[in-house]
C-alpha positions in Angstrom: 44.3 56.9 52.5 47.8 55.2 53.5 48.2 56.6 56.4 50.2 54.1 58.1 53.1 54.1 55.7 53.0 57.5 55.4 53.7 57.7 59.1 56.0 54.8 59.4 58.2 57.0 56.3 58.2 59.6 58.5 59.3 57.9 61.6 61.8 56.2 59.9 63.4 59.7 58.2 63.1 61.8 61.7 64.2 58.8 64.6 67.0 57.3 62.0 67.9 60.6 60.3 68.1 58.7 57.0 67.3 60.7 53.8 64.4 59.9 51.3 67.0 57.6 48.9 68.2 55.9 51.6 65.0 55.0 53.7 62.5 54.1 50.5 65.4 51.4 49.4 65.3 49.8 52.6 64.5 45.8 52.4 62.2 44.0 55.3 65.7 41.6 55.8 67.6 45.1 56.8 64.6 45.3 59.3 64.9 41.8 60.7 62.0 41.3 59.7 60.8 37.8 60.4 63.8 37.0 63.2 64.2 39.7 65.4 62.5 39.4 68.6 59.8 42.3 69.2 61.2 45.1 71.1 64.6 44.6 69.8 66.2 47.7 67.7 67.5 47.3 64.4 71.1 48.2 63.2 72.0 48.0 59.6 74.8 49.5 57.3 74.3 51.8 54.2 76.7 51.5 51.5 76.1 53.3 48.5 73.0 55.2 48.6 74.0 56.7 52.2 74.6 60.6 52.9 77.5 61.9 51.1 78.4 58.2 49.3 80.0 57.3 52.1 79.1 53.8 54.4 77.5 54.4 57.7 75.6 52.6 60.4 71.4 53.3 60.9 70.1 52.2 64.4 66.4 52.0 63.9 64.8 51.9 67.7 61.9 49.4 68.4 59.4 52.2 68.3 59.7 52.7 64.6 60.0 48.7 64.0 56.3 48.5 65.7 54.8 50.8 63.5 56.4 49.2 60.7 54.8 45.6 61.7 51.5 47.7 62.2 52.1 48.8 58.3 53.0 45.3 57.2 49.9 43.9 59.0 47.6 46.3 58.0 48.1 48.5 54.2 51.4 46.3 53.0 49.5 43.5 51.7 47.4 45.9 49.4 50.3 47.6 47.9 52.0 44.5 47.2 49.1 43.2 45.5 48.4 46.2 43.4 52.2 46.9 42.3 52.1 42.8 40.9 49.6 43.7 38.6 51.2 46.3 37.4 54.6 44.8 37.0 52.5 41.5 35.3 51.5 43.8 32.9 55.0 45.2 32.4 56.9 41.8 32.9 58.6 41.6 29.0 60.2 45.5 29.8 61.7 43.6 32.9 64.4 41.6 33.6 63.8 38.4 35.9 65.4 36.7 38.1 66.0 33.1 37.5 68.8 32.4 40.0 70.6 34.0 43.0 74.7 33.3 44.4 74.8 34.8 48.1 78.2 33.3 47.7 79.3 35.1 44.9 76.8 38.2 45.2 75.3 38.0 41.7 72.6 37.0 40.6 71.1 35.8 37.1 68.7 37.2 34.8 66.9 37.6 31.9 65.4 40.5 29.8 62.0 39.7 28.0 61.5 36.7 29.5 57.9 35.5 29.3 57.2 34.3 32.3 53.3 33.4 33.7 51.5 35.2 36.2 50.9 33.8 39.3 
């Protein structure tokens, strides 16, 4: 059983008050993850997927960022390794990215693209 992400979901939906959509699209960069210092909270902006469509700020306090770096150390790897396998075996139903503009905000991709597992 999973029980660490399953607790880290919940801490994230009842400390952040974010909403199922908004929480299970969140990316490890929206985290800091990697350059925040530990013990530092988190604060991040929702655009689009946030309550009501409408932009607002998430504070995530360090409480929920530890058990998030307990899930990452601990179950993430697993997932991870088990959704690639699946999406290898999917890879020509999905596009791929071959190249990414911060600059612009768009990226580049291709649809079918056979592309080796690695």
């Amino acid at each position: 059983m999973r029980i660490h992400g399953k607790r880290t979901a919940l801490e994230l939906a009842l400390l952040t008050g974010m909403w199922l959509q908004e929480w299970s699209t969140l990316l490890l960069p929206e985290l800091g993850e990697g350059i925040r210092r530990p013990g530092e909270p988190v604060d991040f902006d929702l655009e689009a997927c946030a309550k009501y469509g409408l932009r607002r700020s998430v504070y995530v306090p360090p409480a929920s960022l530890a058990m998030i770096d307990t899930y990452l150390m601990l179950e993430r790897q697993d997932v991870a390794e088990a959704s690639a396998r699946s999406l290898a075996r999917r890879r020509n139903d999905l596009f791929v990215v071959t190249k990414v503009n911060i600059d612009q905000a768009r990226c580049t991709a291709s649809w079918r693209t056979v592309v080796a597992p690695s």
